[in-house]
C-alpha positions as a Markdown table, in Angstrom:
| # | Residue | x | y | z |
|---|---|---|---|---|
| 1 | Unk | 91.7 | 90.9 | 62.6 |
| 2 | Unk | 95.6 | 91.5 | 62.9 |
| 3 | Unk | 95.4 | 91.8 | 66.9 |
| 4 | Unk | 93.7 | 90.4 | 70.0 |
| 5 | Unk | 92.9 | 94.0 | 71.6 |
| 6 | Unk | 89.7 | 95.4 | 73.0 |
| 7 | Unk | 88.6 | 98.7 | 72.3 |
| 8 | Unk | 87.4 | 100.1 | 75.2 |
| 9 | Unk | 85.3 | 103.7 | 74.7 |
| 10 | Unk | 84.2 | 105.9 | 77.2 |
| 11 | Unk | 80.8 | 106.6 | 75.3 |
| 12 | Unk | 79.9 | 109.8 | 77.3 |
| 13 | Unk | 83.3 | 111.9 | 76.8 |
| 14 | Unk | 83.1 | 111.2 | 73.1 |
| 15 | Unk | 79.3 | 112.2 | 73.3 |
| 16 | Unk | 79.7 | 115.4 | 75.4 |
| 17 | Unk | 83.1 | 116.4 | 73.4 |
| 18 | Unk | 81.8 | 116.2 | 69.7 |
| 19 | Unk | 78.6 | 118.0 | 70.8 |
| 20 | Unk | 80.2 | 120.9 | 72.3 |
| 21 | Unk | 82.6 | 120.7 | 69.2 |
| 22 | Unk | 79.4 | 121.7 | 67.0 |
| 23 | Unk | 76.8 | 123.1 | 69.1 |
| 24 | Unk | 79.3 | 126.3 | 69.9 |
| 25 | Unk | 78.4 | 126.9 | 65.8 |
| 26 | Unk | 75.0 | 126.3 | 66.4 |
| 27 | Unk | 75.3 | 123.0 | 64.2 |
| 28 | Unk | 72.5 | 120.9 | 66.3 |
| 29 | Unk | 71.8 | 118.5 | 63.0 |
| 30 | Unk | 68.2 | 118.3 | 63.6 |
| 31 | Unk | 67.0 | 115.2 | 62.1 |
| 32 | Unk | 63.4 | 114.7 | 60.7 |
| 33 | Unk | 61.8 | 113.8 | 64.0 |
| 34 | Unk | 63.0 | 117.2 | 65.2 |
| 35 | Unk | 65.7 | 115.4 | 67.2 |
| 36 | Unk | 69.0 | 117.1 | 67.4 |
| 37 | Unk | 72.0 | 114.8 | 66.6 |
| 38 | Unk | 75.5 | 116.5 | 66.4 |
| 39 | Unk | 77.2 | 114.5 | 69.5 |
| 40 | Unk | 75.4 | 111.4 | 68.2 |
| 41 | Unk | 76.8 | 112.4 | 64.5 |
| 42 | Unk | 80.2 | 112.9 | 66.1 |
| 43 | Unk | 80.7 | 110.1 | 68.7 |
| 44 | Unk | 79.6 | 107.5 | 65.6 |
| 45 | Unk | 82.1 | 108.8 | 63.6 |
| 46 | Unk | 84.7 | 109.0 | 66.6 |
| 47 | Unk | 83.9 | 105.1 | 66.8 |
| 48 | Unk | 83.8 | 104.4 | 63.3 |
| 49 | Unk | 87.6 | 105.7 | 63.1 |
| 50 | Unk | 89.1 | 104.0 | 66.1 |
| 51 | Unk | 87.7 | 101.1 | 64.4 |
| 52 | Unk | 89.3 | 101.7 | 61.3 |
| 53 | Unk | 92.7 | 102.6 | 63.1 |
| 54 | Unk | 93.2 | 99.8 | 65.5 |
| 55 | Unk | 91.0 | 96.9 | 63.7 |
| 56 | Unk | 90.4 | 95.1 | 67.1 |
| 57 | Unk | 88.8 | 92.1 | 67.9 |
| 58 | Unk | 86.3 | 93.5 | 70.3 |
| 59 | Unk | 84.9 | 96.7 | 71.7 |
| 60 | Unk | 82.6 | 97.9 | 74.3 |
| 61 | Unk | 81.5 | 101.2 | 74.7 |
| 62 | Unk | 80.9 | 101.8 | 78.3 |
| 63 | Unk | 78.3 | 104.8 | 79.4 |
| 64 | Unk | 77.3 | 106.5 | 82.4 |
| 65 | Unk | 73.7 | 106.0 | 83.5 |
| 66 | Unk | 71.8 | 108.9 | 85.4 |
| 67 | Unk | 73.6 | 111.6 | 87.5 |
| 68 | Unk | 73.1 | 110.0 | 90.9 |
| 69 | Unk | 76.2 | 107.5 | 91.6 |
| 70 | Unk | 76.9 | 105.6 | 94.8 |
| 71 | Unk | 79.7 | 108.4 | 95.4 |
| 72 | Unk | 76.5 | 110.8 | 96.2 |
| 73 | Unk | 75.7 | 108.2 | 98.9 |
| 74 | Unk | 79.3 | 109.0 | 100.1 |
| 75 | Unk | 79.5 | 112.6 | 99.5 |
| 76 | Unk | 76.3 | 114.2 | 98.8 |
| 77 | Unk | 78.1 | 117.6 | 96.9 |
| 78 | Unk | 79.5 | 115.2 | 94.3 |
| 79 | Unk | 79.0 | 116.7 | 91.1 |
| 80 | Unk | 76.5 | 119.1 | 92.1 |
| 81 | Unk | 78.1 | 121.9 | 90.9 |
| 82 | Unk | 77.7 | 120.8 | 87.5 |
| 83 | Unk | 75.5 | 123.0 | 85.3 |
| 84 | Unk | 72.7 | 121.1 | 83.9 |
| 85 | Unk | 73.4 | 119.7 | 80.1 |
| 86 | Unk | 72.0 | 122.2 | 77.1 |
| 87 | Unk | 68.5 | 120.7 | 76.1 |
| 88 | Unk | 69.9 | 120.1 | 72.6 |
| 89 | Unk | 71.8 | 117.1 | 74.0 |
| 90 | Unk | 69.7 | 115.6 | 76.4 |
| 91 | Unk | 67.8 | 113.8 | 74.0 |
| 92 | Unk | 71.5 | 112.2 | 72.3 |
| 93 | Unk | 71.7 | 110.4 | 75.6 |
| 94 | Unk | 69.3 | 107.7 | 74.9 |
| 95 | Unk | 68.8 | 108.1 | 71.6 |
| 96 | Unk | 72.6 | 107.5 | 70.7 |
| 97 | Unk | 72.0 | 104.1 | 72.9 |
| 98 | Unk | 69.4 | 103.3 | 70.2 |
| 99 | Unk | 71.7 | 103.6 | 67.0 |
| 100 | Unk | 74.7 | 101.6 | 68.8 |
| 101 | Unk | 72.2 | 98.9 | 69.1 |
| 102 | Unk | 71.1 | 98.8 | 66.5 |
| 103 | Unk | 74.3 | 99.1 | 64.4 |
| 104 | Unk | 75.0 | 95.9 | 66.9 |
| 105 | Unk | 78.4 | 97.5 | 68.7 |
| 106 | Unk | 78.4 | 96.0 | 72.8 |
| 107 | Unk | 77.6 | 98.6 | 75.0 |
| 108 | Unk | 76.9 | 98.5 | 78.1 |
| 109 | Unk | 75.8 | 100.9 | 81.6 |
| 110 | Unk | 74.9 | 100.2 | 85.2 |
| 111 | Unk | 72.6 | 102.5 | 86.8 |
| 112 | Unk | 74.7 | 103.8 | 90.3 |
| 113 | Unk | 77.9 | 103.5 | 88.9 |
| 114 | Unk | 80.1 | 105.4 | 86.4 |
| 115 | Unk | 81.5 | 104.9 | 82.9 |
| 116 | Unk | 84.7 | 104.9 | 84.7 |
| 117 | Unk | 84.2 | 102.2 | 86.7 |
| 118 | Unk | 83.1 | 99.8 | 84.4 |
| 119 | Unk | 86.0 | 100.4 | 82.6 |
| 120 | Unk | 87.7 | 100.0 | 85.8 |
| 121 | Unk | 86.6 | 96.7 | 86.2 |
| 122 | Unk | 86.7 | 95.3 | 82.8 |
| 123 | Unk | 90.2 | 96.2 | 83.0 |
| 124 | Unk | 91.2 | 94.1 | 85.8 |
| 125 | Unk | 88.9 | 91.6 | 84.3 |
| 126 | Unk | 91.2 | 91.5 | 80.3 |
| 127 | Unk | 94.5 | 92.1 | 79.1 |
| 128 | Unk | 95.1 | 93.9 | 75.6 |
| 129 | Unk | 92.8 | 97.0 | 76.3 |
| 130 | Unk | 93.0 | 99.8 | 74.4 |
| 131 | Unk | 90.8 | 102.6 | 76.7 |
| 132 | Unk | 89.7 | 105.7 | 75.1 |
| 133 | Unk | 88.4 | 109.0 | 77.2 |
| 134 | Unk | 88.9 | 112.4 | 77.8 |
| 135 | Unk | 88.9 | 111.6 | 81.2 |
| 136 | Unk | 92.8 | 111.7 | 82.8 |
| 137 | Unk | 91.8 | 110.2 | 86.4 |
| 138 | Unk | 91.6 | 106.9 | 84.0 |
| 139 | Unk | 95.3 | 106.8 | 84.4 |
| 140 | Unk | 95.3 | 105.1 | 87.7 |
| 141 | Unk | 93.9 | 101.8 | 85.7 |
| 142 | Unk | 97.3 | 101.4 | 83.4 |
| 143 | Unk | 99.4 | 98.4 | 83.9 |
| 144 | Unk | 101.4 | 96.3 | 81.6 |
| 145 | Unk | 99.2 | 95.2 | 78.9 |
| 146 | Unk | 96.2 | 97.8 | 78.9 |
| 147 | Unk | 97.1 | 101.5 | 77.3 |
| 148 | Unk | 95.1 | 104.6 | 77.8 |
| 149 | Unk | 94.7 | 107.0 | 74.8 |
| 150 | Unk | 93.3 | 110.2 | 75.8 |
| 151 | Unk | 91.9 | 112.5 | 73.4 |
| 152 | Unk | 93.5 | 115.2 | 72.0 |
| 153 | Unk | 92.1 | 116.8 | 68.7 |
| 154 | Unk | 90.0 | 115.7 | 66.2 |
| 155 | Unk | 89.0 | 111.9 | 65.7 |
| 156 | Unk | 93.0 | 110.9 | 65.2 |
| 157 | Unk | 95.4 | 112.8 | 67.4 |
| 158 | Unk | 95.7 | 111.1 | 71.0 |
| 159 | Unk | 97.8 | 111.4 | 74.0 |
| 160 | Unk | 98.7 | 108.1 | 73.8 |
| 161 | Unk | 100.0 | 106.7 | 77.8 |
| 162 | Unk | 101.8 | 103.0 | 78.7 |
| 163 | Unk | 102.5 | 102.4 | 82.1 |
| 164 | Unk | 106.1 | 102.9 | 81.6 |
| 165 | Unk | 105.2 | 106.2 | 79.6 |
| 166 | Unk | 103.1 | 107.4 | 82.4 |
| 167 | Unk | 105.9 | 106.6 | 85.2 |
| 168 | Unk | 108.6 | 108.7 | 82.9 |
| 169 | Unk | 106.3 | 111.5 | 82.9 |
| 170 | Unk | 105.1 | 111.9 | 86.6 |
| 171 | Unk | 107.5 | 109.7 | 87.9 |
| 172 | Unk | 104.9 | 107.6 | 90.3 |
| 173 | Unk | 103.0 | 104.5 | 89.7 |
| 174 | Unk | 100.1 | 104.5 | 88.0 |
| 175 | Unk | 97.9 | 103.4 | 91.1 |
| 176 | Unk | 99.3 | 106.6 | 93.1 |
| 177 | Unk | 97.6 | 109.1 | 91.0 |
| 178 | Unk | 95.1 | 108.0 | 93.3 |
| 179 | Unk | 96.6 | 109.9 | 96.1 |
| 180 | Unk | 97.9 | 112.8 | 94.3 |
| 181 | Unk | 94.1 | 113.4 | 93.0 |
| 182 | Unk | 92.6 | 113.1 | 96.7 |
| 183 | Unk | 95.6 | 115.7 | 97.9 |
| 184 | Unk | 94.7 | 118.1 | 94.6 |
| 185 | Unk | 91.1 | 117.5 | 94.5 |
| 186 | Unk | 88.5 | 117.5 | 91.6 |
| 187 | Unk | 86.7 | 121.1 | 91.5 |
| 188 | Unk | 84.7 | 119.4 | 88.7 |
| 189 | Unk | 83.6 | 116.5 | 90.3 |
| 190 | Unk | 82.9 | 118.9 | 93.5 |
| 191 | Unk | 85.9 | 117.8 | 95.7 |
| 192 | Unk | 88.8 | 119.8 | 97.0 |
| 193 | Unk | 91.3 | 117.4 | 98.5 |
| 194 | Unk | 93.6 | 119.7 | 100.2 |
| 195 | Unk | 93.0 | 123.8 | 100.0 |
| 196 | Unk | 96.5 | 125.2 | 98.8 |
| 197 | Unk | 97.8 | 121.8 | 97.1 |
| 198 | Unk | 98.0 | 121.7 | 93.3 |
| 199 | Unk | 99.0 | 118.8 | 91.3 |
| 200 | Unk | 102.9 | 120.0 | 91.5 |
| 201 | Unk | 103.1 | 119.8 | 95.2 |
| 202 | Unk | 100.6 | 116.9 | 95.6 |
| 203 | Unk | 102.8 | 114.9 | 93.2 |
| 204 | Unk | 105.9 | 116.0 | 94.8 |
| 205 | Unk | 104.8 | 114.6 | 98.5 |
| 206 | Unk | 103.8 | 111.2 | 97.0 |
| 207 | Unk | 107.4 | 110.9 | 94.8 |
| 208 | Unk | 108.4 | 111.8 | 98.6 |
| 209 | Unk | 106.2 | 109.1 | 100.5 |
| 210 | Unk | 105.1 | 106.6 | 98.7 |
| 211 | Unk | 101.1 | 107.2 | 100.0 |
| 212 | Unk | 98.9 | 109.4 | 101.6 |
| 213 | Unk | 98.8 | 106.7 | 104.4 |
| 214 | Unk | 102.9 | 107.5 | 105.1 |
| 215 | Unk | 102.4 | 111.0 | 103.8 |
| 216 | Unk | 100.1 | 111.1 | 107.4 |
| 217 | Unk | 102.5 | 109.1 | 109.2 |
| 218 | Unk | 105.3 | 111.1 | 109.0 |
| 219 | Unk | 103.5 | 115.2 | 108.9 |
| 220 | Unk | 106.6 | 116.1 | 111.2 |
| 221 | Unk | 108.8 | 116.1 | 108.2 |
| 222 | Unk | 106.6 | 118.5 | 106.1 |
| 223 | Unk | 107.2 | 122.2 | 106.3 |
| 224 | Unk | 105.0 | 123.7 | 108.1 |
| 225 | Unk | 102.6 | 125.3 | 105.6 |
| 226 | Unk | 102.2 | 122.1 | 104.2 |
| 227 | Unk | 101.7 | 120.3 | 107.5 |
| 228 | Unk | 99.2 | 122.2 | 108.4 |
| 229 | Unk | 97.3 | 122.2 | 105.7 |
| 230 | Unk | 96.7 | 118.9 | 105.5 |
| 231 | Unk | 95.8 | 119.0 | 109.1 |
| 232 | Unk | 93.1 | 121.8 | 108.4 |
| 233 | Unk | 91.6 | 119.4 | 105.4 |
| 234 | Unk | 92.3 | 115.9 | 106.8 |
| 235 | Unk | 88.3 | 115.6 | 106.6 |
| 236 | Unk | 88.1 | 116.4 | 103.2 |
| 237 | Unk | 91.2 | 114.3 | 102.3 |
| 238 | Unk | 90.2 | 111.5 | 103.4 |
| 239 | Unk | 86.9 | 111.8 | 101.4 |
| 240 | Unk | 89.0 | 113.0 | 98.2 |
| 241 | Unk | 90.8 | 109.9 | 98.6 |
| 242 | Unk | 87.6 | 107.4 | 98.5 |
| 243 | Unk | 86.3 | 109.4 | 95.7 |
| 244 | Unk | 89.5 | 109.4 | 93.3 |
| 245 | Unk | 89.5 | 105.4 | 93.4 |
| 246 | Unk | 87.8 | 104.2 | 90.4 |
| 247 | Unk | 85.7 | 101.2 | 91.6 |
| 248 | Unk | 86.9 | 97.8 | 89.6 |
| 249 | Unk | 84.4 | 95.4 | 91.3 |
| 250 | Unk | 80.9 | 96.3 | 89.9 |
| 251 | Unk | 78.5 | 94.1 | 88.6 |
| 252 | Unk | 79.3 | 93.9 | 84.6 |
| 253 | Unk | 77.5 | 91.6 | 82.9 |
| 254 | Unk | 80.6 | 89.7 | 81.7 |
| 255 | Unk | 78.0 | 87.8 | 79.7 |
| 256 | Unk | 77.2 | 90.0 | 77.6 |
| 257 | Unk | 80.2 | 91.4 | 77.1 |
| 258 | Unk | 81.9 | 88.1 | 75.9 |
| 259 | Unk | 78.6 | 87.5 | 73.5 |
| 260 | Unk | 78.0 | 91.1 | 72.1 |
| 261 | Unk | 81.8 | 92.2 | 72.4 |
| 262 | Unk | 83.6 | 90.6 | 69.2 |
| 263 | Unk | 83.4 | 92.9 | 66.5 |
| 264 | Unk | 81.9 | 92.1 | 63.3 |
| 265 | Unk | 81.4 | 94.9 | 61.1 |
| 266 | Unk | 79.1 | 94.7 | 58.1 |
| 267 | Unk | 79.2 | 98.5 | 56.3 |
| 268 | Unk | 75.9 | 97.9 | 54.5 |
| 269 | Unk | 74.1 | 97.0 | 57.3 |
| 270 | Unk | 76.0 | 100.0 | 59.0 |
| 271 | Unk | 75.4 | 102.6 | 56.2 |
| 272 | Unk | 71.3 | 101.5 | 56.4 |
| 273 | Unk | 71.2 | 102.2 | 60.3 |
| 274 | Unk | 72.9 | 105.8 | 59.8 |
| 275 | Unk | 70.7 | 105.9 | 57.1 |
| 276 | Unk | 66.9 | 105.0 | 59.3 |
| 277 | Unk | 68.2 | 107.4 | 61.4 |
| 278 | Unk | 68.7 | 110.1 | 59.5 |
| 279 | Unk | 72.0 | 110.2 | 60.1 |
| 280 | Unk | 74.2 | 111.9 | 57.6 |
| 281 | Unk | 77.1 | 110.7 | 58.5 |
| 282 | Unk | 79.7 | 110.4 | 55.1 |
| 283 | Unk | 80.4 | 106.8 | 53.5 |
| 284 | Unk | 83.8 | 107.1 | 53.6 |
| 285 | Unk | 83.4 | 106.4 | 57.6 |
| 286 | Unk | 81.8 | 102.9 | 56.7 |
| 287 | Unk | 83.5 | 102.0 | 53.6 |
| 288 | Unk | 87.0 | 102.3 | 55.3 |
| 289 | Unk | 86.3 | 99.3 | 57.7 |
| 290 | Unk | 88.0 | 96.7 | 55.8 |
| 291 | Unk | 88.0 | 93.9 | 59.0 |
């Protein structure tokens, strides 16, 4: 290994992006048990290339588990107005669990909680990430030594955010994309912040203020529109703003993580799991990993 970082992958955006990326076609790669496997085929290769690219000394891939979270306990509408998955992809869920284990790569869920906030807490738990989503509210999490690459097109184009490259482009803190995402809301996670406040204005008022807590403190030096329509939603903002935290205390079994994390790769051993699996996923994936 030429670095110390940890590759950190958000299992479930690379699962649901490569899926959609195939299943548009029709391209369900049904294996010999009948099984569909395009996101699995997709997300393996995803991983298999990030390894190849960064060579890091550990990885976890981090995945959500179920659709009920402890933010339904808060908010009961959270994510409910997600359409159900396509049934061609519902059986990748646990069976692309079973080839990362058995390949041997760390991966790790905890029923309640999100991918996100796993990640969340393993990165206030290391230095020297290196996190990989599709998922922007991730953002919040960068700091000085852990770097967010969101993805962009294909298995090597990235938007590629420090903290100091994320402060030159919305010129906040990393932490206050909290607040702007409570004012804007989430339609697709099924919470609306503040009706009439996009992400233009919303970042605006916290360049302005700092917080949502002194955006509230001082609503006499809004404009009127404004002011009042935060008054109308304070409700809902308050909600938005517990919901656009990612949690960085849940229970991760740091255990396993610092026994299953460090990454050796073996491409025969590699090539035969693909291979039981019916996987036909090209060599050239596996015969690139030169760690």
């Amino acid at each position: 290994m030429d670095n110390d970082k940890t590759l950190v992958i958000d299992g479930m955006a690379l699962l649901f992006r490569h899926f959609f990326a195939t299943s548009f076609r029709n391209q369900f790669m049904i294996n010999e048990a009948g099984v569909p496997t395009n996101g699995i085929q997709g997300m393996i290769r995803h991983t298999l290339k990030l390894v190849e690219i960064l060579k890091p000394a550990r990885m976890v891939i981090t995945w959500d588990m179920g659709s009920e979270t402890i933010r339904n306990e808060w908010f009961k509408d959270y994510k409910k107005n997600r359409t159900a998955p396509p049934e061609e992809l519902i059986p990748q869920f646990d069976y692309v669990k079973e080839v990362i284990d058995d390949i041997g790569f760390c991966q790790t869920g905890i029923r309640g909680y999100e991918a996100d906030d796993i990640i969340g807490t393993l990165s206030k738990k290391y230095d020297d990430l290196i996190i990989v989503s599709g998922d922007r509210d991730l953002l919040q999490l960068l700091d000085g030594t852990n770097d967010i690459w969101l993805t962009k097109k294909g298995f090597t184009e990235y938007n590629m955010y420090t903290k100091d490259l994320f402060e030159a482009q919305y010129g906040i803190r990393p932490g206050q994309f909290i607040d702007v995402k409570a004012l804007m809301g989430d339609p697709g996670d099924g919470y609306f912040g503040v009706k009439g406040i996009g992400e233009k204005t919303a970042l605006k008022l916290i360049r302005e203020h700092g917080s949502i807590e002194q955006l509230l403190l001082n609503l006499d030096s809004l404009t009127p529109s404004v002011r009042s329509k935060i008054e109308a939603d304070r409700v809902s903002l308050d909600m938005s703003l517990r919901l656009a935290r990612i949690i960085t205390d849940v229970p991760v079994d740091i255990n396993l993580v610092e026994t299953r994390s460090p990454l050796s790769v073996n491409p025969g051993h590699i090539k035969s799991v693909l291979e039981g699996h019916n996987l036909t996923i090209s060599s050239r994936y596996v015969d690139t990993l030169d760690l």
